[in-house]
Backbone bond lengths (Angstrom), bond angles and torsions (degrees), N, CA, C in turn:
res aa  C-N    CA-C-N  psi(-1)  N-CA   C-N-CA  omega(-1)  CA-C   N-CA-C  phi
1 X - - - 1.454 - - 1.516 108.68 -
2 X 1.450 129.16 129.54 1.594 134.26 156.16 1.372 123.58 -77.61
3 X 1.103 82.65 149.78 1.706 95.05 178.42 1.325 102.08 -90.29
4 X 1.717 123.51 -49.86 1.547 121.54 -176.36 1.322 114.74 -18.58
5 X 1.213 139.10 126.38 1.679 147.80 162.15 1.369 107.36 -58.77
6 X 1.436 130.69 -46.02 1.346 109.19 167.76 1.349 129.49 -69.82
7 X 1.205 114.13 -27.46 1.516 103.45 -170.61 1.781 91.82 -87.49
8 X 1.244 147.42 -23.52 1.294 137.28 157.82 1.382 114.40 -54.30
9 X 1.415 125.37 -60.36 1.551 105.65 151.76 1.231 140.90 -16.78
10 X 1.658 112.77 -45.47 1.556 112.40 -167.13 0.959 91.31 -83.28
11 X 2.021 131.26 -50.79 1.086 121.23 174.72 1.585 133.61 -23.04
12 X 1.430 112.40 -45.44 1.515 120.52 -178.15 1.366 117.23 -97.51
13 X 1.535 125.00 -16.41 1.461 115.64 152.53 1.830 101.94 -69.08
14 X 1.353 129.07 -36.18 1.611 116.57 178.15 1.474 115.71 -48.30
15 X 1.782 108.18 -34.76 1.625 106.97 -156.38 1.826 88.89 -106.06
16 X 1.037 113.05 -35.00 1.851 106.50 160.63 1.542 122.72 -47.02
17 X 1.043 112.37 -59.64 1.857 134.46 158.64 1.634 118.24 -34.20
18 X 1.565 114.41 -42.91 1.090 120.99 -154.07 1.788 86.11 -104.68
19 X 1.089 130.79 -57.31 1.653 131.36 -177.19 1.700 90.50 -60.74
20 X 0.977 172.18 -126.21 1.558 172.70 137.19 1.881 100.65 59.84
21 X 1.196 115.93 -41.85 1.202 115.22 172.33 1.454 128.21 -73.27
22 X 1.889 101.58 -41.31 1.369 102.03 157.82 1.566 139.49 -81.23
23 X 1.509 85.58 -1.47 1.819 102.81 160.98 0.992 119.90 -65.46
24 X 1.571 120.70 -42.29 1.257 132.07 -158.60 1.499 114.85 -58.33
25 X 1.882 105.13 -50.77 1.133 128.37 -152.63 1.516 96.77 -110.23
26 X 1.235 129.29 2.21 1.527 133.91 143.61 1.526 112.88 -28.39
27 X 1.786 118.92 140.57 1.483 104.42 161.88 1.663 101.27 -97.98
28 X 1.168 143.88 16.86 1.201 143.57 -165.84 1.153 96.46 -103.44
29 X 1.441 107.41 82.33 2.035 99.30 150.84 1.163 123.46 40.84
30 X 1.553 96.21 -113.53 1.250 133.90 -173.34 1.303 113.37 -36.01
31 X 1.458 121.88 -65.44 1.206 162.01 -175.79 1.686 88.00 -46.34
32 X 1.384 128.67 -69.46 1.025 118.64 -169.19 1.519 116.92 -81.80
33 X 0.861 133.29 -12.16 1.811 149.58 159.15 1.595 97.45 -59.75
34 X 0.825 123.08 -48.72 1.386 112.38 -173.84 1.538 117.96 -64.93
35 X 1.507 97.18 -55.07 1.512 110.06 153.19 1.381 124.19 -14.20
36 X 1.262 104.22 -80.52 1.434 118.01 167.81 1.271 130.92 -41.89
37 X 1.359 115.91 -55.53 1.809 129.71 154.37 1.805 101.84 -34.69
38 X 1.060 96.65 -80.15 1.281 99.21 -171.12 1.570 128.99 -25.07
39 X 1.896 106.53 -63.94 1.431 111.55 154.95 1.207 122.22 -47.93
40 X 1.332 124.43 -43.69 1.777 132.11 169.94 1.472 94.53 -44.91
41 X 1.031 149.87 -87.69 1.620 154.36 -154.05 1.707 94.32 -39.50
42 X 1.959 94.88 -77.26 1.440 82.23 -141.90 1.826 109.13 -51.57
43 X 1.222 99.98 -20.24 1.957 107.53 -161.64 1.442 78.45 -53.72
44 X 1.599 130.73 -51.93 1.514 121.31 -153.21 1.354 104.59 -71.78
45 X 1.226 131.67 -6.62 1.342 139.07 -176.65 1.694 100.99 -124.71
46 X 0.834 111.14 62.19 1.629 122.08 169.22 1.786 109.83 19.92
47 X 1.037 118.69 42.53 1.619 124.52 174.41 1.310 99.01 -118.84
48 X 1.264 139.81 57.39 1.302 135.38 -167.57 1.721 102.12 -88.42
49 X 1.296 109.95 125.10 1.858 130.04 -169.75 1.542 94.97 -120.41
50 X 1.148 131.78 7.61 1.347 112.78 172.16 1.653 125.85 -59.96
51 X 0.744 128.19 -20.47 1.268 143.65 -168.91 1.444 110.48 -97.42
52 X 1.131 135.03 -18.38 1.726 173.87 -146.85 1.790 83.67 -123.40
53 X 1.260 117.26 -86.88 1.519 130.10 178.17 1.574 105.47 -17.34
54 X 1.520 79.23 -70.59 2.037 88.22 -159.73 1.150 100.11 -64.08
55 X 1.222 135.27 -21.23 1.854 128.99 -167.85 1.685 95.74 -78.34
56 X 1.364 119.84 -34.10 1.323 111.25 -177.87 1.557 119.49 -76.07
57 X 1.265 114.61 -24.14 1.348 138.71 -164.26 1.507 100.90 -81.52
58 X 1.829 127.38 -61.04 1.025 126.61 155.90 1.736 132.33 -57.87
59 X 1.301 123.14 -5.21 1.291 133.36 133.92 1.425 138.15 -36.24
60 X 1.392 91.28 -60.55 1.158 111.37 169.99 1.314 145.22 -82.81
61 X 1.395 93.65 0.75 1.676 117.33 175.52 1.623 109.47 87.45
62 X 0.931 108.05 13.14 1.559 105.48 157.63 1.643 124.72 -116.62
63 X 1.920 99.38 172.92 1.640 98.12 -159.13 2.106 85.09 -111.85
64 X 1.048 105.95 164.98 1.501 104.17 174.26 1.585 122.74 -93.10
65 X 1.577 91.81 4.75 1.742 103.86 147.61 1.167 109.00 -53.15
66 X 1.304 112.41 -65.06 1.598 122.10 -145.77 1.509 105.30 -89.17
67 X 1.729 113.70 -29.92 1.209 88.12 175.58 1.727 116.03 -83.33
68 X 1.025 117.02 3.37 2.340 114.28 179.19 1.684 79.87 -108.13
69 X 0.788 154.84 46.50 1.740 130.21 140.71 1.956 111.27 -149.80
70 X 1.588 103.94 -52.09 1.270 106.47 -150.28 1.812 106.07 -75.77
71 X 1.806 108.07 -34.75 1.281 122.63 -160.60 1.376 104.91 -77.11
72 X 1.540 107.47 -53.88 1.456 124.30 161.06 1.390 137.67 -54.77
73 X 1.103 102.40 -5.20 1.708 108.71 166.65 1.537 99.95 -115.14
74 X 1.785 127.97 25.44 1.285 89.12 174.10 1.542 98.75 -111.72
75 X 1.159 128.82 10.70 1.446 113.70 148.09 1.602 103.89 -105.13
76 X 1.306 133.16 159.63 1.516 144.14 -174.50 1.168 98.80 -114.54
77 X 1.170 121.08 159.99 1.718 150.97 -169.81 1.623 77.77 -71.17
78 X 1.728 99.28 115.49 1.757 109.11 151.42 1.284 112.71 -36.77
79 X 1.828 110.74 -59.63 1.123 91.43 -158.88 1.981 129.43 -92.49
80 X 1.228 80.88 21.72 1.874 94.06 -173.49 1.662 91.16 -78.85
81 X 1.529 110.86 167.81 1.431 126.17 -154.93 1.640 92.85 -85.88
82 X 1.190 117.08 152.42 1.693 120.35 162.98 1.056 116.74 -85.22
83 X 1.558 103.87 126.28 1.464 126.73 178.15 1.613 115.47 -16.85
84 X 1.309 147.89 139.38 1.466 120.61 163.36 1.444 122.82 -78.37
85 X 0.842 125.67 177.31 1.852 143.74 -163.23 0.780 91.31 -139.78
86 X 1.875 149.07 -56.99 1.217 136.73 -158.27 1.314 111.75 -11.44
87 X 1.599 122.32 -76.98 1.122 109.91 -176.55 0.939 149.72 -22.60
88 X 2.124 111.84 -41.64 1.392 121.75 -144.86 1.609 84.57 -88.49
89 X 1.507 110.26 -29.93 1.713 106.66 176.52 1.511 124.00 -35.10
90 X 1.320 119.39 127.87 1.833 114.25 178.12 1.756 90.95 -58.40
91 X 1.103 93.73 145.80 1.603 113.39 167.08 1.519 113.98 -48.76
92 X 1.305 109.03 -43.18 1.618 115.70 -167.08 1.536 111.83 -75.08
93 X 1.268 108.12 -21.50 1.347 136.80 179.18 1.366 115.04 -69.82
94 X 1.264 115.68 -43.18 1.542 133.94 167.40 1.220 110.25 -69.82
95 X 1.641 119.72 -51.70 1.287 107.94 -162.75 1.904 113.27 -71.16
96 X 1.260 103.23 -44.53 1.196 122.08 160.60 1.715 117.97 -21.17
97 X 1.438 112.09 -70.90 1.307 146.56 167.31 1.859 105.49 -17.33
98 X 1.555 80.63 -86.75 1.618 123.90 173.99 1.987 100.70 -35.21
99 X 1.286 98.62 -60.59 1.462 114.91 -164.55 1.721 108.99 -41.16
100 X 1.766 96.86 -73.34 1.427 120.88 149.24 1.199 122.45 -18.89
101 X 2.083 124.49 -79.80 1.152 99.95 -158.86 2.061 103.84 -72.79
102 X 1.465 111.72 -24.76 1.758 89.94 -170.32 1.974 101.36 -72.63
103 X 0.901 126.54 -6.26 1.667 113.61 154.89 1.405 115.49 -52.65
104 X 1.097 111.34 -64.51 1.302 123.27 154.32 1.376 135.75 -8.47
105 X 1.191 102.47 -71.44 1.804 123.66 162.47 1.350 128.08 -53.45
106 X 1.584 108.12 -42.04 1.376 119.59 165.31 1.868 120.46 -100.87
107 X 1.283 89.75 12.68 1.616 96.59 159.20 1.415 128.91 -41.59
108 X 1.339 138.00 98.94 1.906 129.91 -154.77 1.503 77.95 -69.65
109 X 1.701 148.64 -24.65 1.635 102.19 -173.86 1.060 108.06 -84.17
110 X 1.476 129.57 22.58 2.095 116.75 171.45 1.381 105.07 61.97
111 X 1.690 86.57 -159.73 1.240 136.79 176.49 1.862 114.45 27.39
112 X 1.453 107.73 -86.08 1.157 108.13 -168.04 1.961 114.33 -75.80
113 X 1.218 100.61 -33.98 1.638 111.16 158.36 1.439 111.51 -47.90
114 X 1.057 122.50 -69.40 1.261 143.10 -147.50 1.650 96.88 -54.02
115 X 1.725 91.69 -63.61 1.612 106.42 177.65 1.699 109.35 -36.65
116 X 1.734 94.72 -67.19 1.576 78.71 -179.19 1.171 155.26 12.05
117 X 2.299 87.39 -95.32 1.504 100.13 139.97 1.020 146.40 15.87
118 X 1.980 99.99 -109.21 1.644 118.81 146.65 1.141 101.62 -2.77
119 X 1.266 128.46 -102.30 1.418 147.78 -142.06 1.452 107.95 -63.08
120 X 1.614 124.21 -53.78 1.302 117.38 149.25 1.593 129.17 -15.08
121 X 1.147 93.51 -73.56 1.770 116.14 -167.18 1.595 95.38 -53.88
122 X 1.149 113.02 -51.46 1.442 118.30 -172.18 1.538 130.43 -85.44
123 X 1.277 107.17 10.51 1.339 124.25 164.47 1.847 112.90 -115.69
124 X 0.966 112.43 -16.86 1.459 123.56 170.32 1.765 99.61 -75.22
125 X 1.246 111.89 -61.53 1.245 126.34 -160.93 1.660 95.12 -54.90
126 X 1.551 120.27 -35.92 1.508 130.79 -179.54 1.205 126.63 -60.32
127 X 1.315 91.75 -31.30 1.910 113.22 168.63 1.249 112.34 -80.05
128 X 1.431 114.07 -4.95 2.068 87.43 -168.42 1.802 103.02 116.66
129 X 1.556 115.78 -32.73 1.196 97.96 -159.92 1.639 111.71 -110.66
130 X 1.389 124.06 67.42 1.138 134.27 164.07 1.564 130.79 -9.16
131 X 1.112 152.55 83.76 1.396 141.83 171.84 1.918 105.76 -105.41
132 X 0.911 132.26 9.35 1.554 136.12 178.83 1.658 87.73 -47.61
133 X 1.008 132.53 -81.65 1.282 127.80 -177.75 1.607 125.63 -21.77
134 X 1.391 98.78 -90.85 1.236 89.25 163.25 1.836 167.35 -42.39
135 X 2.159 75.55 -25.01 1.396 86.82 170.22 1.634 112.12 -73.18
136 X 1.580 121.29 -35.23 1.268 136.90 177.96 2.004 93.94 -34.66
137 X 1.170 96.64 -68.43 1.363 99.30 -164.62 1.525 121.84 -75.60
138 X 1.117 117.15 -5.68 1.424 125.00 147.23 1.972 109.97 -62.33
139 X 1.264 101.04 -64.08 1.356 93.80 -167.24 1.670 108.58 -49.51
140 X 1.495 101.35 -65.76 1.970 114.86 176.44 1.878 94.58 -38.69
141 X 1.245 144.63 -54.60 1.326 122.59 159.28 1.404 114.00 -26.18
142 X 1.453 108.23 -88.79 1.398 105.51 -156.45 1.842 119.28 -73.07
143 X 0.998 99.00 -14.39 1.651 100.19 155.84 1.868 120.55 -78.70
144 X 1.110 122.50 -40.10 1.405 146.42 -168.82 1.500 113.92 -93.07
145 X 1.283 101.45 -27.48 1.565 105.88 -170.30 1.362 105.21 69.89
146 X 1.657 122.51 179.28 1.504 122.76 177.19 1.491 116.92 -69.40
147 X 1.191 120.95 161.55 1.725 124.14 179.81 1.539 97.69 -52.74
148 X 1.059 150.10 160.79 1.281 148.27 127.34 1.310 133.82 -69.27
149 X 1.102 91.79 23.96 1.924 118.30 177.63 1.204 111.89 -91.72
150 X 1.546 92.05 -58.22 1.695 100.10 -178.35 1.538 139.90 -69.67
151 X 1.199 99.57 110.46 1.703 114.85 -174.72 1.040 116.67 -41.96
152 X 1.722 133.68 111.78 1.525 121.55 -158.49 1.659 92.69 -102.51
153 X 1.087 115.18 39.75 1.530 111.34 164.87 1.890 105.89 -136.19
């Protein structure tokens, strides 16, 4: 081990450089966001390791394309919303769905039904699979009856 301050320096831009590189090319999110922060700081504070970075990165068989876009987007922010599915749902499947839970909602025994629902709707909706819409327009049906607009032929 040295005592010299520079060569302990280089030492810790090497092992700073080298953890930031395997951030980069992390698929964990987080893991690689931090990464990024990290290089963001020191560059803003004149410790710039990029060059340190990429030597580890091209070592390792990667390009610094892939590690700031391709590696890092292959896990997504936990906490960002899930993609929807609605779509991929058959229609009949939805309507069905939809139909059900706003019966549900306007159920005269309440409370613990009702919740359900709630809780239904809002754990579907958590996954990706949205029905807020539709249930709206189930209920405005069966409270409202049909538009009187609409041509029943």
């Amino acid at each position: 081990m040295t005592t010299d301050p520079s060569t302990q320096l280089e030492a810790i831009r090497e092992s700073v450089a080298r953890h930031i590189a395997n951030g980069l090319v992390s698929t964990i999110h987080i893991r690689a966001k931090a990464a990024r922060d990290l290089a963001t700081e020191l560059d803003a504070n004149g410790a710039n390791v990029d060059d340190l970075v990429e030597q580890h990165l091209i070592n390792d068989g990667y390009s610094t394309a892939e590690a700031t876009t391709v590696r890092a987007a292959a896990d997504p922010d936990p906490w960002a919303p899930k993609p929807s599915i609605t779509e991929y749902i058959p229609a009949p499947v939805r309507d069905v769905l939809a139909d059900r839970i706003a019966h549900m909602l306007l159920s005269p025994v309440g409370g613990a039904l009702q919740l359900q629902a709630r809780e239904l709707t809002f754990a579907l909706k958590a996954e990706g699979f949205d029905l807020s819409e539709p249930i709206k327009q189930h209920i405005t049906d069966r409270t409202l009856g049909p538009d009187p607009v609409d041509v029943p032929f």
